[in-house]
N, C-alpha and C positions, 0 to 999 in steps of 0.2 A: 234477621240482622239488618235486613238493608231496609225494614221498617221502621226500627230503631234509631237508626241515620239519618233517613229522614225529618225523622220530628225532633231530630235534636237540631239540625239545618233552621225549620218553622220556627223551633222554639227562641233561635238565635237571633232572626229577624223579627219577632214581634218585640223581643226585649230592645234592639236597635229603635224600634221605628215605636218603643214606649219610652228612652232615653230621649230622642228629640222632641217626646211633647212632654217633657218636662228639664224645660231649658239645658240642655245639652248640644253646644254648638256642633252642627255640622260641618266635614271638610270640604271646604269650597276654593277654588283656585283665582289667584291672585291676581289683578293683572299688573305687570311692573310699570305699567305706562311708557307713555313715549321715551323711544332711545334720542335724550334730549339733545348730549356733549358728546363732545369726541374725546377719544382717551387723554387723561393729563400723563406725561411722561417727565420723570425726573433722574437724572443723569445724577449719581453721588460720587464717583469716580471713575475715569479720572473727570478734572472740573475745567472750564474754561481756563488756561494760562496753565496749568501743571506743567511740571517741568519734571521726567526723569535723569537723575545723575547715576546710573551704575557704569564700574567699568568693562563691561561685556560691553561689545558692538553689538550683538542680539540678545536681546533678555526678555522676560515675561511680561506681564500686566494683567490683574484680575480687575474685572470692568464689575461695575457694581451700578444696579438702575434697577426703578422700581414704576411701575405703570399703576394707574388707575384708571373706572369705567363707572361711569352710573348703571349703566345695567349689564355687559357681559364684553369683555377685551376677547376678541378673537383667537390674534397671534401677534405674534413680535418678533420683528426682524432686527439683527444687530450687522452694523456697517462696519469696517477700518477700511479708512481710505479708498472708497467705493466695492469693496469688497468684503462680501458675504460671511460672518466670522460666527453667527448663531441663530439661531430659528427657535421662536416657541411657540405653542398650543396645546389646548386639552389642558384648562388649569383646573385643579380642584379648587379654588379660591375665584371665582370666575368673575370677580371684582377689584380685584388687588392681585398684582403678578408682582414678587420681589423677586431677583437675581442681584444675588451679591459673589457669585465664585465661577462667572466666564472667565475664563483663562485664555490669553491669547498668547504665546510663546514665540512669535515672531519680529516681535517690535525693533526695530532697526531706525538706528539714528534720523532727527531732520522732525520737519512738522508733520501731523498727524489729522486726519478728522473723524472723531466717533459719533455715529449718527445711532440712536433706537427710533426706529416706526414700530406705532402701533396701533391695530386696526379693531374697530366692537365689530357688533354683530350685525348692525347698519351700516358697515363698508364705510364709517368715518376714521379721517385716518390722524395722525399726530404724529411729526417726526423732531425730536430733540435733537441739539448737535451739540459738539464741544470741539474747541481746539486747543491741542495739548502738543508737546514736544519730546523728544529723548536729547538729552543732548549727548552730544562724542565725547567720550574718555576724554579728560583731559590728558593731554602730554604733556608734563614738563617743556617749557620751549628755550630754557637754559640747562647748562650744566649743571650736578649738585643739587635742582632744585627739589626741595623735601617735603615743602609743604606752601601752598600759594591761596589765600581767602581775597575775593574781589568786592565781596559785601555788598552785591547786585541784589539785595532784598532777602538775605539768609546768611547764615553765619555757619559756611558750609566750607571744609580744605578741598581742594579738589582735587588733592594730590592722593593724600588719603582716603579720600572720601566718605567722611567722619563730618556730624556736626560740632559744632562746641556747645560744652556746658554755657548755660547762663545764672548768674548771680545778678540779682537785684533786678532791673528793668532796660536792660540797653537798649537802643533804639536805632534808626538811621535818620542821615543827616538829610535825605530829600534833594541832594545832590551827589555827585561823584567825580572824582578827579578824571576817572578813566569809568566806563561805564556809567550804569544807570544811576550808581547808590554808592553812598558807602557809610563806614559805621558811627555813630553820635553817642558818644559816653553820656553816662547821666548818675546821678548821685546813689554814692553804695551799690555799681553795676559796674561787670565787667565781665569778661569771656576765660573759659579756661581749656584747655586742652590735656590729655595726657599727653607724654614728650615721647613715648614711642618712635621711635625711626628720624626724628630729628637731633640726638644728642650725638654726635663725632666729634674729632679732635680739634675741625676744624666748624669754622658758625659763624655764617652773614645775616642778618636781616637786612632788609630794603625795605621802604613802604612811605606812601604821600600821608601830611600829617596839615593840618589845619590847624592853630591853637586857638582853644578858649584859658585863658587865664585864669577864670574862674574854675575852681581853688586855685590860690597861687603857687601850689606844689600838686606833683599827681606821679604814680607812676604809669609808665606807657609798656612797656615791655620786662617782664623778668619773670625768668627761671632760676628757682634760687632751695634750696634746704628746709626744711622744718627747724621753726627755733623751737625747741622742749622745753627750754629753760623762761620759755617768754612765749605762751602762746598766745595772748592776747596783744600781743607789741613785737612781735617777729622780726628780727634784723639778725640771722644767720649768714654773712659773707664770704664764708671759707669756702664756698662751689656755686655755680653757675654764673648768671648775670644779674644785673641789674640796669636798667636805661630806665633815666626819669627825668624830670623838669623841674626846676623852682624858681620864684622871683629872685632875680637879680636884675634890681634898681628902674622896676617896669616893665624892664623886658623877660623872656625865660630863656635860662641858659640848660642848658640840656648837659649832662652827666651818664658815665659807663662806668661802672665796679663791675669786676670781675673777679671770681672766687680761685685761687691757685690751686686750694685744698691745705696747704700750708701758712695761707691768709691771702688778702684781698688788694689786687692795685686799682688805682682810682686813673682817668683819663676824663679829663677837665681840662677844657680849651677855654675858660674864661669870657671872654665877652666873644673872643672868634665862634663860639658855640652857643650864642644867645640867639634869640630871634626874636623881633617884635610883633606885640600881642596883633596887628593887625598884615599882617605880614600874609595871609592867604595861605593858600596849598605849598606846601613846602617838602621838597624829599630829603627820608632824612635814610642814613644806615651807617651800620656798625659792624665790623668784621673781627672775629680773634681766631688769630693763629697757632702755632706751637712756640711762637717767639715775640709776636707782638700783636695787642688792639689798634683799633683806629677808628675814631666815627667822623662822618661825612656828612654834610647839611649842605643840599644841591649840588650834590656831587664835589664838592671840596674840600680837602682834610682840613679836620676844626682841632681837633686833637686826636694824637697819636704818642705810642710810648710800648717799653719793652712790657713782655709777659713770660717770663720764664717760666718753662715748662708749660704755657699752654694753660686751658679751663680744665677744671677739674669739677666734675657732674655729679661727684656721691649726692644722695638724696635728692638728685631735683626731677622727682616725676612729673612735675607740673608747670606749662606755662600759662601766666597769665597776659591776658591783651588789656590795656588802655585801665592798670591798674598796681597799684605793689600787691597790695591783698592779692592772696591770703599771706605772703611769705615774706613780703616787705612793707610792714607798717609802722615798724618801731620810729619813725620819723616821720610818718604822718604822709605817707606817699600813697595816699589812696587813688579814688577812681580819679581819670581823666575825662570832663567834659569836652575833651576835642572832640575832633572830625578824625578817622583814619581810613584810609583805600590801599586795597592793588599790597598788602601784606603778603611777603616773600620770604620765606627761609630757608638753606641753601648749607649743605654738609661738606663747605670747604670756604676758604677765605677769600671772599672774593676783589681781585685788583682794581684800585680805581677806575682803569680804564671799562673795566665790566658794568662796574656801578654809575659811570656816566653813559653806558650804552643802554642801560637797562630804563634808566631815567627819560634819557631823549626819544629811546622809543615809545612811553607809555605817558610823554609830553606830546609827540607827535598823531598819536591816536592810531598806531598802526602797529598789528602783532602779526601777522602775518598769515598765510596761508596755509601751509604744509607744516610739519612736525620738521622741529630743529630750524627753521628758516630763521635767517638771523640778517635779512641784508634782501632786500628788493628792489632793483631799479629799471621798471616799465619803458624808461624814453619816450614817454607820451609826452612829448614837445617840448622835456625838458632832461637834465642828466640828478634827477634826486634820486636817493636811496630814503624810502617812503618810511623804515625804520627810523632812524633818526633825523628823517626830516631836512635831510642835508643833503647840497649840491654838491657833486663833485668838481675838483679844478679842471676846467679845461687850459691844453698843452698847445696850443698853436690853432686851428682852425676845424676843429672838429663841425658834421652836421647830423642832419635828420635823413631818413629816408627814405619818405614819401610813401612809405607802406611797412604793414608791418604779418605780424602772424595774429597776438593778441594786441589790444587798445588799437593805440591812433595811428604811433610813428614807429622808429626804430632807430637805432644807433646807424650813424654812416664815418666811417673812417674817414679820415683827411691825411696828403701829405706834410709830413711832417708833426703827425698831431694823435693827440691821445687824450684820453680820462687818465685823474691819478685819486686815490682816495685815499684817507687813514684808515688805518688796521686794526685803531681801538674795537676790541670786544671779538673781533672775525678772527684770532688769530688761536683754536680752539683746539684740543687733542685731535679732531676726527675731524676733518673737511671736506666739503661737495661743492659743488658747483654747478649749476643747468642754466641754459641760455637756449635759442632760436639764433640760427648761424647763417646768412648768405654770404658764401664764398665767392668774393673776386680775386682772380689769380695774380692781379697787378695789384703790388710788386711781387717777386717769385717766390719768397720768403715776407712774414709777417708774426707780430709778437699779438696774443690774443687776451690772454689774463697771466699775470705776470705777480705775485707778491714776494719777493725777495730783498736780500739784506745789499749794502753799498759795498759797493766791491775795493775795500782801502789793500787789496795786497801790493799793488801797484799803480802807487798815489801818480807814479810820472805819467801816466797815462789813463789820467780819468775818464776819459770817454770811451775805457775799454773796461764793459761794465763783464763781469761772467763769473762771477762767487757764486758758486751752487752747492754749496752745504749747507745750505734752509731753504723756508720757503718752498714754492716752485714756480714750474715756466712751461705756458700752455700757448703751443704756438704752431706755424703748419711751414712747411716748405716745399718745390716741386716747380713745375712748371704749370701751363697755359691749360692744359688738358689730367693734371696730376698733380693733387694737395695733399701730401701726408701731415697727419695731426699728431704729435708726439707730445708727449709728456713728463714731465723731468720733475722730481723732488729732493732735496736736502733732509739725509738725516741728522744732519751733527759733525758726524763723522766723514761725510761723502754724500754722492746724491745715487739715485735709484733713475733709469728708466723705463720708460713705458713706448715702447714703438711698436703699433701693431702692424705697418708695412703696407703693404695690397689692400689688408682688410680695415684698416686706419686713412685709406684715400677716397679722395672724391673728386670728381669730374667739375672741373666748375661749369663748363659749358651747357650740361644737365640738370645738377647737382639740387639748386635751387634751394629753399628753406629746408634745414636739418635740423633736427634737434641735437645738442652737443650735450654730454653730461660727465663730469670724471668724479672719483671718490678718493678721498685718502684715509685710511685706520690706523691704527695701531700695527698689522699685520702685512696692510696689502693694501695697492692700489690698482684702478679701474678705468678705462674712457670708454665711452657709450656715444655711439650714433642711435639717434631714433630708435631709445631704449636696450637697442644689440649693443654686446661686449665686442670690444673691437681690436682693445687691448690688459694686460692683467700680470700682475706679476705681484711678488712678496716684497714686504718693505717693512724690513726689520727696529721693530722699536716707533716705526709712524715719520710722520714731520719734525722736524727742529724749525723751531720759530724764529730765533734768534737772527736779529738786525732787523726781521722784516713788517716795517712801521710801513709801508707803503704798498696799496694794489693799483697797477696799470692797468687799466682796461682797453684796448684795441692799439696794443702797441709791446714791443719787452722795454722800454725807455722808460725811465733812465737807468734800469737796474742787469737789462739783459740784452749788450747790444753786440757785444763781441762779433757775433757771427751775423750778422746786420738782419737781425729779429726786429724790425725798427716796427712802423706805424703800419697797419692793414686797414685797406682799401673798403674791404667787407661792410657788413651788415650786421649789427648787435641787435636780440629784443629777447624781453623777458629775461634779466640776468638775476640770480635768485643763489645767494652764498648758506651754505648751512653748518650747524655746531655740531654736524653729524655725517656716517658713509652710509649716503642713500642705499635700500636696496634697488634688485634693478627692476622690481613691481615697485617703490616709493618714484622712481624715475620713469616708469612708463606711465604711471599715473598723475603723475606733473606732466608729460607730456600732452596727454591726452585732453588732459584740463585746457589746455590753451588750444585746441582743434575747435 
C-alpha cells in the first residue's frame, strides 16, 4: 500500500513539472508595488451644511462613508464631536470599505462635526470632515399657530414638519425678508400641502409678499373644493378661500372670497387694497371668523365685512401656495411670480393688534429666545423692546445702572419716573414674566410691573388709580431691611392674590441681584425667586384683559397708585414678557442662561 502511494505522489510531480515545459504558467507572487497614496475617504452622509428637522430633542442619524486604498486600508475610525462613535478593520474587500448603516442614536440639537480617518498598511492616514447641524423643534412662538414655512432654502412647515408637494419648478428668490431665502414663483409652479390640522372655525394667514406683476393676475393663497363639473376651469366657491391679485389700472389690487357652504362673500377694498407693482416687501393677511373677514396690507384694514356663519371647509383638502391651481382657475388665477417669506397659519382670528405685532417683530429682525417670548427689553443703554423694535415712553426722569447681570447696563428707577408701554399683542390667555431685580428699599413701597385697566369708578378723584378686576400689579412693600413681593390679578369678576410673606421677602441690605419670575394660566398663578416658588395659588378662569392697553415698568403709575405703589428706586435687566405660564425648569433655564 504505501508503495502504491508513493508512485502515485512521483507520478503527480513528473506530470506538474511536464505541464510547465509545455507552456503551462506557473504560480508566481505578485508584487503590488509601492503603497503610493494615502486612503481617499468620502463622506455621503450626512454632507457639509445638512440640516436635521425631527421633532425629537434626541434622535438618530445613520452615517454613510465609503474609504478607498491603492493597496490595502487598515482601519477606520469614525468621530462625532471628538468622540469615538465606530471602529473598523479586517475588511474582506481590503481596497474598498463601504459603510452605509452606522447608527448613532444620540444626536442632540446644535452644530455637529463628523470626522472618518483612515489608515493603509503604510501608516498613511486620511481624515474627512463634515459639518452638519440638528436643529430644535420648532415651537410655535404665537398662539394658534398651525403651520409656519420661512423658505430658508426648502419648502419645509415646521410646525408639521412635512415638506410640500411641488408642481412645475418653483424656485427661490436669493433674497429674504426675514432670513436667508424666500420663495420665487415661476411659470405653471406652485406648492401644495394637505390641510390636515390647519382647517378650524377660525383662519389667519400672515406672510411678507414682494409683487411681480407679471402675469397681471395670479393666485397667492387658496384652499378651496373640487369643481366636477369643470375640471379643467375650476371655480367652486361655496367652501374655503380664495386670496388673489389682478391688475387694477397698473397697480394689483388684492381680493378674499370665502365660501359659506351656502355661497360665497367677496371682500374687496378697491384701490385701499392695491399695491404698486414696485412697491417691495409688503405684509400682507387675512383672517375669518364665525362672523366676519378682514384683510390687512401692512398691518392696516384694506377691507373688511360680515360673514355669517363663518367658512365652511367641505372638500377643501388642499392648500395651494403662490397659485389658484389646481382649484381656482376658472379665471385664470394661475401661478404667481412673486416673492413670498416668513408664511403663517394660525387656527383662530387673529386681532389686528397681533398682526401689527407679528409684522414689527419680523420687520425688526428679532424672534426671540425662549419658547413663547413675546416682548424683550435688555437696557443695554437704551429702553427698546427688541421685538418690535420700539422704545418705550419714558415718565419723568428715568436712568441706567451702571451695571448689570446680562449685556451693558440695566434699568435704574427714578423719582417720580417710570417706563410705560403698549399692550398691543402681550395681552395673551397665559402670561409670564422674568427680569434680573436689585432691590433698593427707598421708597418703602414700590410699583414694579404693572398692566392694568384706568380706574373710571371714581372719575372725582383720578389720581386714585386701584381697579383690579384685570390685568395685574407686581409690586413689593416693607421697610429698610424687609421687601415683601406680592402679586395681585383681575379675573373679570374680582382679583386673586398672591402673597407669599417671609418666603416672598428679601433683605435689601444682602439681597443684591435676584432673579424675579411669576406665571399666570388659565388655572393658577405663581412668583419665583431664583427659580424657587415663593408664592402659588388657583386662579379661577386666568386673567381678564379688559381696559389693560398699557404696561408700567418700575412704577404702579398711572394705573395702580392708591396705596402709593408709585415709582421704585431699584434695578431692572433682562425683562422678557411671554404668550405662555413658564414652567419652573423653563424659568430656571432662562435663569441660568443669563449667569
Amino acid at each position: 500500500m504505501k508503495q502504491s502511494r508513493y508512485f502515485l505522489i512521483l507520478f503527480a510531480a513528473l506530470l506538474f513539472a511536464l505541464g510547465c515545459d509545455n507552456g503551462i504558467d506557473s504560480i508566481t507572487q505578485v508584487d503590488p508595488g509601492a503603497d503610493a497614496s494615502a486612503p481617499q475617504v468620502q463622506i455621503n452622509f450626512p454632507q457639509e451644511g445638512t440640516t436635521i428637522k425631527v421633532l425629537e430633542a434626541v434622535t438618530s442619524i445613520t452615517i454613510d462613508f465609503e474609504v478607498t486604498d491603492d493597496i490595502e486600508v487598515a482601519s477606520v475610525a469614525v468621530t462625532l464631536d471628538g468622540k469615538n462613535i465606530g471602529s473598523f478593520s479586517g475588511f474582506k474587500d481590503y481596497r474598498r470599505v463601504l459603510v452605509d448603516d452606522l447608527v448613532y442614536d444620540k444626536l442632540d440639537d446644535g452644530a455637529h462635526v463628523l470626522s472618518v480617518s483612515a489608515t493603509d498598511l503604510d501608516g498613511k492616514n486620511t481624515t474627512s470632515t463634515v459639518n452638519f447641524a440638528k436643529e430644535p423643534a420648532y415651537v410655535p412662538i404665537y398662539i394658534g399657530e398651525t403651520f409656519y414655512m420661512p423658505f430658508d432654502g426648502d419648502y419645509f412647515d415646521l410646525v408639521g414638519l412635512r415638506a410640500a408637494d411641488e408642481t412645475g419648478s418653483p424656485g427661490f428668490a436669493g433674497e429674504g425678508f426675514v432670513g436667508l431665502n424666500a420663495y420665487a414663483g415661476a411659470a405653471d409652479s406652485y406648492l401644495s400641502f394637505a390641510t390636515d390640522g390647519i382647517l378650524q372655525d377660525e383662519f389667519t394667514a400672515v406672510f411678507w409678499y414682494k409683487v411681480n406683476a407679471d402675469p397681471d393676475r395670479a393666485g397667492v393663497l387658496v384652499i378651496g373644493p373640487p369643481d366636477e363639473a369643470n375640471p379643467d376651469s375650476q371655480n367652486n366657491r361655496t367652501s374655503g378661500f380664495r386670496f388673489f391679485r389682478e391688475n387694477a389700472g397698473g397697480n394689483q389690487r388684492f381680493k378674499l372670497n370665502v365660501g359659506r357652504g351656502d355661497g360665497d362673500s367677496w371682500f374687496d377694498g378697491g384701490a385701499a387694497a392695491d399695491i404698486s407693482t414696485d412697491a417691495g416687501w409688503t405684509h400682507m393677511a387675512f383672517s375669518i371668523s364665525g362672523t366676519q373677514a378682514t384683510v390687512y396690507i401692512n398691518g392696516e384694514i384694506v377691507s373688511q365685512g360680515d360673514l355669517p356663519g363663518g367658512v365652511d371647509w367641505t372638500g377643501c383638502d388642499i392648500l395651494s401656495i403662490m397659485s389658484g391651481a389646481p382649484r381656482f382657475t376658472g379665471w385664470n388665477h394661475r401661478s404667481d411670480h412673486s416673492y413670498m417669506d416668513e408664511l403663517r397659519l394660525f387656527n383662530r382670528a387673529l386681532p389686528q393688534s397681533e398682526i401689527q405685532g407679528i409684522m414689527t417683530s419680523e420687520a425688526g429682525g428679532f424672534v426671540g429666545t425662549f419658547d413663547g417670548e413675546m416682548f424683550y427689553m435688555p437696557f443695554d443703554g437704551d429702553n427698546k423692546d427688541l421685538f418690535k423694535d420700539l422704545e418705550a415712553t419714558v415718565v419723568g426722569t428715568t436712568g441706567f445702572a451702571g451695571e448689570s447681570v446680562a449685556g451693558t447696563d440695566a434699568f435704574a428707577g427714578g423719582a417720580d419716573s417710570y417706563l410705560t408701554y403698549p399692550t398691543n399683542g402681550l395681552t395673551t390667555d397665559e402670561f409670564s414674566a422674568t427680569f434680573w431685580y436689585k432691590v433698593n428699599a427707598e421708597p418703602g413701597r414700590g410699583g414694579i410691573l404693572v398692566m392694568g385697566p384706568e380706574d373710571t369708578e371714581r372719575p372725582e378723584f383720578p389720581d386714585i388709580q386701584n381697579l383690579r378686576t384685570s390685568g395685574f400689579r407686581f409690586f413689593r412693600e416693607g421697610d429698610a431691611t424687609r421687601q415683601v413681593f406680592k402679586l395681585n390679578v383681575g379675573r373679570g369678576d374680582g382679583d386673586a392674590w398672591f402673597d407669599g410673606g417671609d418666603v416672598a421677602a428679601l433683605d435689601p441690605t444682602t439681597a443684591g441681584w435676584v432673579h424675579m419670575a411669576f406665571t399666570i394660566s388659565g388655572t393658577d398663578a405663581a412668583v419665583y425667586f431664583d427659580g424657587e416658588v415663593v408664592a402659588q395659588g388657583t386662579l379661577d378662569g386666568g386673567v381678564d384683559w379688559t381696559g389693560c392697553d398699557l404696561l408700567s415698568i418700575g412704577s404702579g403709575a398711572p394705573r395702580f397708585t392708591q396705596w402709593n405703589h408709585l415709582s421704585d428706586l431699584s434695578f431692572i435687566d433682562e425683562l422678557r414678557l411671554y404668550n405662555k405660564a413658564l414652567t419652573q425648569q423653563e424659568i430656571q433655564n432662562i435663569r441660568n442662561a443669563d449667569l
